[in-house]
C-alpha positions as CSV (number, residue, x, y, z in Angstrom):
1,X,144.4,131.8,104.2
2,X,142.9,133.7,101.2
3,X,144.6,136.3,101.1
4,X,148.0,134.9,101.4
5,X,149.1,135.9,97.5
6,X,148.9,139.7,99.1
7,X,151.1,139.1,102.3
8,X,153.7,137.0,100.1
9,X,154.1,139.1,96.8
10,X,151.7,142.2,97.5
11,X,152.1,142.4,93.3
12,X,151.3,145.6,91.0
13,X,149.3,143.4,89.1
14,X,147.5,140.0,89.4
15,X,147.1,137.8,86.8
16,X,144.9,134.7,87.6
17,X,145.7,131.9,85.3
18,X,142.5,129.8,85.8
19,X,142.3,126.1,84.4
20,X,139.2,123.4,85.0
21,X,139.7,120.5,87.5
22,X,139.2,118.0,84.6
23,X,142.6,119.8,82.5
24,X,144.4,120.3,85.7
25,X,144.1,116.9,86.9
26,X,145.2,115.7,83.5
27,X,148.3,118.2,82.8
28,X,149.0,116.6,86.0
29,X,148.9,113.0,85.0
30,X,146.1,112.1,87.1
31,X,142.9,110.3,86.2
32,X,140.6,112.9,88.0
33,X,141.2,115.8,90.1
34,X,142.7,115.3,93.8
35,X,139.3,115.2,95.9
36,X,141.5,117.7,98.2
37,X,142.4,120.2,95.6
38,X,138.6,120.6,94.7
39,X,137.4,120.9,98.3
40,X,140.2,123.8,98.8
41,X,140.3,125.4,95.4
42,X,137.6,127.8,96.2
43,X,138.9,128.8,99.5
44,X,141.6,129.6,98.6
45,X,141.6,130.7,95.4
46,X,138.6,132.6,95.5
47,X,139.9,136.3,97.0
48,X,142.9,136.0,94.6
49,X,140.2,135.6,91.6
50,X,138.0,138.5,93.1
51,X,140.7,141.0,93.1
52,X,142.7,139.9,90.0
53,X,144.1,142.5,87.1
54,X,143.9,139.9,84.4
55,X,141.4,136.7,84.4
56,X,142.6,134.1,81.4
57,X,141.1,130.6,81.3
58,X,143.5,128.6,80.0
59,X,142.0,125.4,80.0
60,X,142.4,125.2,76.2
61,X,145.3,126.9,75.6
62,X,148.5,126.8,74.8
63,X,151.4,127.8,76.7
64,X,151.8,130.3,73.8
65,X,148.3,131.4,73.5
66,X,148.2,132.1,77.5
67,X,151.0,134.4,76.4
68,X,149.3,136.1,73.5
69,X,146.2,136.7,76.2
70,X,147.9,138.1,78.5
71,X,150.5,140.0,76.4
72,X,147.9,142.7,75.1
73,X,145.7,142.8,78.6
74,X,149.1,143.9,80.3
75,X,150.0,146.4,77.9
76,X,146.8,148.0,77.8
77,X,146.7,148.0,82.0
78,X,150.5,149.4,82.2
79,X,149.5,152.0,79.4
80,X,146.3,152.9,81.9
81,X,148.3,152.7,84.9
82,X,151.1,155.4,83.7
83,X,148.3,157.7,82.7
84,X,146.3,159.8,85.5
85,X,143.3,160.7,83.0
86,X,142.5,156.9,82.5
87,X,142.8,155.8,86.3
């Protein structure tokens, strides 16, 4: 289902933390992605990416710098968000 992020959370504001399948299978342990998780990755991942606030590719980042990406992006669509003349 893939819109299922809106009918669980509805959230004020998406942030898609995206990752290749080469680094995900590895911060998983494996030796290559799951043959399932690429078939279904687009499916279902696909309308939360279309309608995301924030995109960050974290694939080679830190936990840290994910942070420091984010950080700012969120600031400056709160800041936005709480003032009509910018929406």
């Amino acid at each position: 289902m893939p819109a299922m992020w809106q009918r669980l959370t509805n959230p004020d504001v998406l942030i898609y933390l995206d990752v290749s399948m080469e680094e995900a299978a590895r911060r998983e342990g494996l030796a290559r992605p799951s043959s399932w998780w690429v078939d279904e990755r687009e499916f279902r991942l696909a309308h939360a990416r279309a309608h995301c606030d924030i995109y960050v590719d974290t694939t080679f980042l830190t936990p840290g710098q994910v942070f420091e990406a984010v950080l700012p992006a969120l600031r400056i669509l709160m800041h936005s968000a709480g003032d009509p003349s910018k929406g």
